[in-house]
C-alpha positions in Angstrom: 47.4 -30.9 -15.5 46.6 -33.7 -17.7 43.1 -35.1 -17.9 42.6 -38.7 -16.7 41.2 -41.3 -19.5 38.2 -41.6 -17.3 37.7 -37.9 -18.0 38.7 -37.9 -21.5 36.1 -40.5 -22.4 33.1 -38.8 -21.1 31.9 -35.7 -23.3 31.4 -32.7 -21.0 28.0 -32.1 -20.5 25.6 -28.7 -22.4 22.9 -26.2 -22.3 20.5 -28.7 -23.5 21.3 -31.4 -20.9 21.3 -29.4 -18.3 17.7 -27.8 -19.3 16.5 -31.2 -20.0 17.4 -32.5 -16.3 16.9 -29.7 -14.4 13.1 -29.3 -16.3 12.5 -32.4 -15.4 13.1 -31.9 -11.7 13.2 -28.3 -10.9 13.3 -28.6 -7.4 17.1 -29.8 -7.1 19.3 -27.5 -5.4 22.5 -26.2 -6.3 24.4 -28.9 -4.6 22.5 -31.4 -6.4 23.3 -30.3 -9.3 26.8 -29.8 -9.1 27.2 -33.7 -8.2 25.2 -34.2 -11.5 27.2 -31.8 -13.7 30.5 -32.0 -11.9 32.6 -31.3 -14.7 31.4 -28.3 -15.0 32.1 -25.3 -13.0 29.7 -24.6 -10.3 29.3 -20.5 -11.8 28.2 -22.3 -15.4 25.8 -24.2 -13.5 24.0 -21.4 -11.4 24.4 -19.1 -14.5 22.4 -22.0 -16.7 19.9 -22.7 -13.7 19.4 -18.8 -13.7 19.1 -19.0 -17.2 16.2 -21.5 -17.8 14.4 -20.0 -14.6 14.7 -16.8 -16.6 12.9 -18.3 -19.8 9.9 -20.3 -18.0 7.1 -18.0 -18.0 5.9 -16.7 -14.9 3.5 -18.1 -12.8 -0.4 -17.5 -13.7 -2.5 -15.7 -11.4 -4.4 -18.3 -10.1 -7.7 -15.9 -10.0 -10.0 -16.8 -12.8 -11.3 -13.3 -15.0 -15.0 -14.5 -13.6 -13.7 -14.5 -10.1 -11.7 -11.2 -10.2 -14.7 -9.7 -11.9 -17.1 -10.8 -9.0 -14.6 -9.1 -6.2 -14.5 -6.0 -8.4 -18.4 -6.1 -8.8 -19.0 -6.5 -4.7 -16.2 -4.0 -4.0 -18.2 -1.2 -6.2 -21.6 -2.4 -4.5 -20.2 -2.1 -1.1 -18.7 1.7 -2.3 -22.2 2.5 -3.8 -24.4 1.4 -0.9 -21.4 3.6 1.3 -21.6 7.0 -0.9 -25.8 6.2 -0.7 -25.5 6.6 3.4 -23.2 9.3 3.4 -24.7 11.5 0.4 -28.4 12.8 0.6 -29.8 12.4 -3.2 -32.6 11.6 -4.6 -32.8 8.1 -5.6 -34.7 8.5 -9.0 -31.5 9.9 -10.5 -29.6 6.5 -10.0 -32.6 4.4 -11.7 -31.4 2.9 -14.9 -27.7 3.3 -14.4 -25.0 0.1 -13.9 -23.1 -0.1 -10.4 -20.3 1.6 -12.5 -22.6 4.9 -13.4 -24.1 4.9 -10.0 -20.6 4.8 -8.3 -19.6 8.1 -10.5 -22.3 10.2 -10.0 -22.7 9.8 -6.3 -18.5 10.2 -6.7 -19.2 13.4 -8.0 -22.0 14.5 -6.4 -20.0 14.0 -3.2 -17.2 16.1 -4.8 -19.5 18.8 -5.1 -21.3 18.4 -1.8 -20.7 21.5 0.9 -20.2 21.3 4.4 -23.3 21.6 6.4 -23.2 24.6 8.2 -25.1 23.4 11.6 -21.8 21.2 11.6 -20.0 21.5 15.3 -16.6 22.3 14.7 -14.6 20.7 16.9 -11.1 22.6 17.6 -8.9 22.1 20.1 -9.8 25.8 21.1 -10.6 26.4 24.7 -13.5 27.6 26.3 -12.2 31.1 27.3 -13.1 30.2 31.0 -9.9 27.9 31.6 -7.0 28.0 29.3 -3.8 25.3 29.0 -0.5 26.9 29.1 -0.3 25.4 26.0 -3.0 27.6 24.5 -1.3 30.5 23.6 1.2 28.6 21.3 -2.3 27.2 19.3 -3.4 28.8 16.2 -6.3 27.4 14.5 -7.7 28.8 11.2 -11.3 28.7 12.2 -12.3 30.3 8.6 -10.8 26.8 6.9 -13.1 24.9 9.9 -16.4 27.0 9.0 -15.5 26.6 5.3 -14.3 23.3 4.2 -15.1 21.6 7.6 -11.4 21.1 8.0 -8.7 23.5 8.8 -5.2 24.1 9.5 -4.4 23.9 13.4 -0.8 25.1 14.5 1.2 24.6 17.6 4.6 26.0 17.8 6.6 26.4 21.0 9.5 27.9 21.3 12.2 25.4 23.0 13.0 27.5 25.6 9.6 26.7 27.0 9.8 23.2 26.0 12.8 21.9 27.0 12.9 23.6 30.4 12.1 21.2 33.4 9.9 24.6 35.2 8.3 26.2 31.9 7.5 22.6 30.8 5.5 22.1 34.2 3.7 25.1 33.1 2.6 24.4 29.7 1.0 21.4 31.5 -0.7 23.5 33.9 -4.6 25.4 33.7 -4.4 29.0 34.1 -7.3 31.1 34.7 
């Protein structure tokens, strides 16, 4: 095909025009801009929008360093005051120290902190008078509860039990 003389007159448009329109207005959508650059093909277009939103630089965060500094600062007050409830020390050892020193040592003091032993433990054991059917299929590792004030609890059924309509019932049931 043969190009018309309206065609051949006008000079086919380049990177730099296109950059220089579409920075000027960078909310005009693709359709837009294939009407404006319509003798170009519409890939060279998306490819050369892609291309300058590519090399603008990304958005700045539009928190200040004062303001982000401020959260950080009420975040590690609001840890401190926290690890102060939670953690009996004395409070002569945090005199003199930033937020930043207090929140480490009472970080590691809570590290090192052991269980108190008048603790309740609170397992899913029963109470020996009444038992679940369920209860015989619980293992709880009572040493890890006295010890670390956790522990590992296990159930495992076997699905015979579980997946028959009667034995089910049963698991459900109290036996004495």
């Amino acid at each position: 095909m043969s190009e018309t003389p309206s065609q051949q007159d006008e000079e086919k448009p380049t990177f730099e025009d296109f950059k220089e329109v579409f920075s000027q207005n960078s909310k005009l959508t693709n359709m837009d801009l294939y009407e404006k650059f319509n003798l170009i093909p519409k890939s060279t277009v998306r490819t050369w929008k892609k291309r300058v939103l590519d090399s603008q630089e990304p958005p700045q965060d539009t928190k200040t360093e004062h303001e982000t500094g401020k959260s950080n600062e009420e975040f590690l007050k609001q840890s401190v005051d926290t690890l102060k409830k939670l953690i009996k020390i004395d409070p002569g050892l945090l005199v003199g120290l930033d937020l930043q020193g207090q929140f480490i040592l009472l970080q590691n003091a809570a590290k090192e902190k052991t269980p108190d032993p008048n603790m309740r433990l609170y397992t899913p054991a029963s109470t020996g008078k009444e038992m679940l059917g369920i209860d015989e299929y619980i293992t709880i590792d009572e040493a890890g509860f006295k010890k670390d004030g956790f522990g590992r609890v296990e159930m495992i059924i076997p699905a015979s039990k579980l997946f028959n309509p009667e034995e089910n019932k049963k698991l459900k049931q109290y036996k004495k």
